[in-house]
C-alpha positions in Angstrom: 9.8 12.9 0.2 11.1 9.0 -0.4 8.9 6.6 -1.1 9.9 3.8 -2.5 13.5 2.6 -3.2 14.4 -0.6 -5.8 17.4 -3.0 -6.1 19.6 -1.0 -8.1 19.5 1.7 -5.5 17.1 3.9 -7.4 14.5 5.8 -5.2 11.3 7.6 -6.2 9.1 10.2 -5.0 8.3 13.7 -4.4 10.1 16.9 -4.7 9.2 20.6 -4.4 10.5 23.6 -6.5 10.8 27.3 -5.1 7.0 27.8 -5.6 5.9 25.0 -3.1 4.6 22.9 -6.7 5.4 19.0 -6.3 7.2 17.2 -9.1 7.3 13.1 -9.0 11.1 12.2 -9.1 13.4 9.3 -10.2 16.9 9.3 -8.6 20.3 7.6 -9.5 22.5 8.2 -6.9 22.2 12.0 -6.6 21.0 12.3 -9.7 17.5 13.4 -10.3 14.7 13.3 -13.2 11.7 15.2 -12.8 8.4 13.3 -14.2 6.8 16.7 -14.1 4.9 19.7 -12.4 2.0 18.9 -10.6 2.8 15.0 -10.0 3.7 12.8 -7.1 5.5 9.7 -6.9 4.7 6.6 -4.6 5.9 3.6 -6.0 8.7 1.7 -8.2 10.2 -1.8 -9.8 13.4 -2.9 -10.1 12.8 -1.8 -13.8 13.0 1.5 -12.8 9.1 2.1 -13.6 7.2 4.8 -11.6 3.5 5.4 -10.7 2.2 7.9 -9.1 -0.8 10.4 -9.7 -1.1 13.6 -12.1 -2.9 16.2 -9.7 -3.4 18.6 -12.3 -5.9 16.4 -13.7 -6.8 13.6 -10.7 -5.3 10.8 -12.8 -3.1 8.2 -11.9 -0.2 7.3 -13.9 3.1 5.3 -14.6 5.9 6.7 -16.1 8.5 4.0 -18.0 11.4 6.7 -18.3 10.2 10.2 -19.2 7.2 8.2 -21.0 3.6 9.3 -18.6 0.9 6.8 -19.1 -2.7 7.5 -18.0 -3.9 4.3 -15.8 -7.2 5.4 -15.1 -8.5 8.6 -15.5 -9.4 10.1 -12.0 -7.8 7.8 -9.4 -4.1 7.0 -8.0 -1.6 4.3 -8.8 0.2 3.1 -5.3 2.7 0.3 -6.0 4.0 -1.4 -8.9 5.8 -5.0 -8.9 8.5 -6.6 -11.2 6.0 -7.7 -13.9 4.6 -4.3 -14.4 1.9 -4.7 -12.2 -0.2 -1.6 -11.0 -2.0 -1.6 -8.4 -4.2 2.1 -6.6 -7.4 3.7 -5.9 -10.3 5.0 -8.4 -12.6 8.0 -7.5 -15.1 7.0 -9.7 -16.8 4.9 -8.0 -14.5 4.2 -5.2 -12.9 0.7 -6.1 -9.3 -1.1 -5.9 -7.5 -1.3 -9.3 -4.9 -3.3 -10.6 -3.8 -2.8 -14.2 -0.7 -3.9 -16.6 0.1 -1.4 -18.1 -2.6 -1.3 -20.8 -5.8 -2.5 -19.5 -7.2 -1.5 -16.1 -9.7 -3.8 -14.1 -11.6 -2.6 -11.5 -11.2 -5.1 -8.1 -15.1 -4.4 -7.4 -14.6 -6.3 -3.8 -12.1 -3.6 -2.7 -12.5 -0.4 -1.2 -8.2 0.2 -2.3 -5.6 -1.9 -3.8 -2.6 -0.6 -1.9 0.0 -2.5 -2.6 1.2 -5.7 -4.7 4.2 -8.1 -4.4 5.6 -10.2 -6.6 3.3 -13.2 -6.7 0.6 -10.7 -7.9 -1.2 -10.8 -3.7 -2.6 -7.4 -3.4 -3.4 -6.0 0.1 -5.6 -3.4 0.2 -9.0 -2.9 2.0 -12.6 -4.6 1.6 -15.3 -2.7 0.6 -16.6 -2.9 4.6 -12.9 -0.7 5.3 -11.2 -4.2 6.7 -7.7 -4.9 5.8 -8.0 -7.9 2.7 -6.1 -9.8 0.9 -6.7 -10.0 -3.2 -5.3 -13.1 -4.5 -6.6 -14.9 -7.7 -9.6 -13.0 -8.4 -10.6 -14.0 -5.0 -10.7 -11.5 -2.1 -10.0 -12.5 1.8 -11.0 -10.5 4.9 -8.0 -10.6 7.4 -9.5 -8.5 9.8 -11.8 -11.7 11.0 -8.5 -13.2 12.2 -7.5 -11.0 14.7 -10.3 -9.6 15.9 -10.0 -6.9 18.9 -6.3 -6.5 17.7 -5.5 -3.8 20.3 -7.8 -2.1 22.6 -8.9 1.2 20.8 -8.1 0.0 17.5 -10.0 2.1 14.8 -9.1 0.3 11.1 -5.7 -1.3 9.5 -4.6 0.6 6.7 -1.8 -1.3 4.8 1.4 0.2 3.2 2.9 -2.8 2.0 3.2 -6.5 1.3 6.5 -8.4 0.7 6.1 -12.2 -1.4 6.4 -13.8 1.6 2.9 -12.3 2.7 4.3 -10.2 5.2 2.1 -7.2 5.2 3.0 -3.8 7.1 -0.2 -1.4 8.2 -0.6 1.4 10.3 -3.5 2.2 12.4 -5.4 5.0 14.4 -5.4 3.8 18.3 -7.0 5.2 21.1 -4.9 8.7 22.1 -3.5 8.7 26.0 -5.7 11.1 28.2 -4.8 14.4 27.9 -3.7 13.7 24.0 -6.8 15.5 21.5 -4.5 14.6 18.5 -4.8 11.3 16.3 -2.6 8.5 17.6 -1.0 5.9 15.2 0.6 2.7 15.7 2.3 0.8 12.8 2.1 -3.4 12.6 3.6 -6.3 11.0 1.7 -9.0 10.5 2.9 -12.2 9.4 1.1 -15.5 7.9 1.6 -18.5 10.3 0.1 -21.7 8.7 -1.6 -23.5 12.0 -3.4 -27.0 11.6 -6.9 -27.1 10.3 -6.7 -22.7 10.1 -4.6 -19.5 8.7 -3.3 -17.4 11.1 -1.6 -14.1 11.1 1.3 -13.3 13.8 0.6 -9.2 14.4 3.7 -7.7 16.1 3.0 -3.6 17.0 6.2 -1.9 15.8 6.9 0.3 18.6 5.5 -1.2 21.7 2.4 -2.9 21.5 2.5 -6.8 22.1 1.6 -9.5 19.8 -1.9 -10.3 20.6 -1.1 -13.8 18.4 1.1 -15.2 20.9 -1.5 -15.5 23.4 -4.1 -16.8 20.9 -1.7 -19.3 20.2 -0.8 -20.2 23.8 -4.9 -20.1 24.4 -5.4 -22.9 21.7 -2.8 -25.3 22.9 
C-alpha cells in the first residue's frame, strides 16, 4: 500500500511479509527499507522522514532513516510537512496532535489533525466531527460554509491539504436503492476569497456538481 510519495520520487507505506504482518516501508526507486514488524506508514517530507504508527504498542511514530521516535504514546501520526511537522490522532483522550519532533501538543479543539501543509494549516476535524481548519492556534469550522453540501451527506473526512488551502475529503453519501453497502464520494474544495466573506469552491470528484457555483450565481 502507497501512501504518500515526495519530490525526490521516494514513496512510503505499507508492505506485508509471508505471514500477513505489515511493515512501514521507505522506497528509492525499487529499492526498499523496512521500518519494522508490526508498523504502518502514512505520511512523508521531502526529507525523506516517515510517520506512521507502531501497532505492537498503539503508538505513533516518525522514523528519520532507520531512527523510530515515539510521538505520543497511544495514538497515530498522519502527515508530516517540510519543517518536520507532525500532525495525527491521540486515543487518550481523543484529540488532534501536532508535534516537532520533540514536543507534542494536544490541539484540544480538534477531534483529528489529519493533515498539514506547508504554511503549518492543519485540516482535521472539530470536536462536533465537522471538517476544520487549524491555523495559528486558532481553529475554523468549514462545514458552516457549505452547508447541505450534497443531499445525503453524512460527515467530510479530509485526507489532505496542499499550501494553497486546497483541501481533498471523502465522504459517506446516501447509497442508490437497492445498494445496503456504504457509498463514498471524494471532494475538492477550494478557498475562493468573495467580498465581505470566505468561501470554499467544493467540486465532487466523480460526478457530483459543485454546489458553490449556484451559491455564487444566487448572491449576484
Amino acid at each position: 500500500q502507497a501512501r504518500a510519495i515526495n519530490d525526490a520520487g521516494q514513496v512510503a507505506g505499507t508492505s506485508y511479509d509471508a505471514g500477513g504482518n505489515p511493515h512501514a516501508t521507505l522506497w528509492n526507486g525499487t529499492t526498499p527499507t523496512d521500518l519494522g514488524t508490526n508498523t504502518t506508514a502514512y505520511g512523508l517530507n521531502n526529507a525523506g522522514q516517515v510517520v506512521g504508527q507502531n501497532i505492537a504498542n498503539g503508538s505513533a511514530v516518525l522514523w528519520t532513516g532507520a531512527t523510530a521516535t515515539t510521538l505520543a504514546q497511544y495514538g497515530v501520526a498522519c502527515s508530516i510537512n517540510n519543517a518536520g511537522q507532525v500532525v495525527g490522532g491521540l486515543d487518550l483522550p481523543q484529540r488532534g496532535f501536532l508535534s516537532n519532533g520533540t514536543t507534542t501538543t494536544d490541539l484540544s479543539t480538534l477531534y483529528s489533525a489529519d493533515a498539514i501543509n506547508n504554511r503549518g494549516w492543519i485540516v482535521g476535524q472539530n470536536l462536533s466531527g465537522d471538517l476544520a481548519l487549524w491555523e495559528d492556534g486558532k481553529t475554523i469550522d468549514l462545514s458552516a460554509q457549505f452547508p447541505g453540501l450534497v443531499p445525503g451527506t453524512l460527515g467530510l473526512i479530509p485526507t489532505g491539504i496542499n499550501d494553497n488551502g486546497w483541501i481533498v475529503a471523502t465522504a459517506e453519501v446516501d447509497s442508490p436503492t437497492g445498494i445496503q453497502s456504504p457509498q463514498y464520494q471524494a471532494f475538492l474544495l477550494k478557498p475562493v476569497p468573495l467580498p465581505g466573506a470566505a468561501w470554499l469552491l467544493v467540486s465532487a470528484l466523480g460526478g457530483f456538481a459543485a454546489l458553490a457555483r449556484q451559491r455564487r450565481r444566487d448572491d449576484a
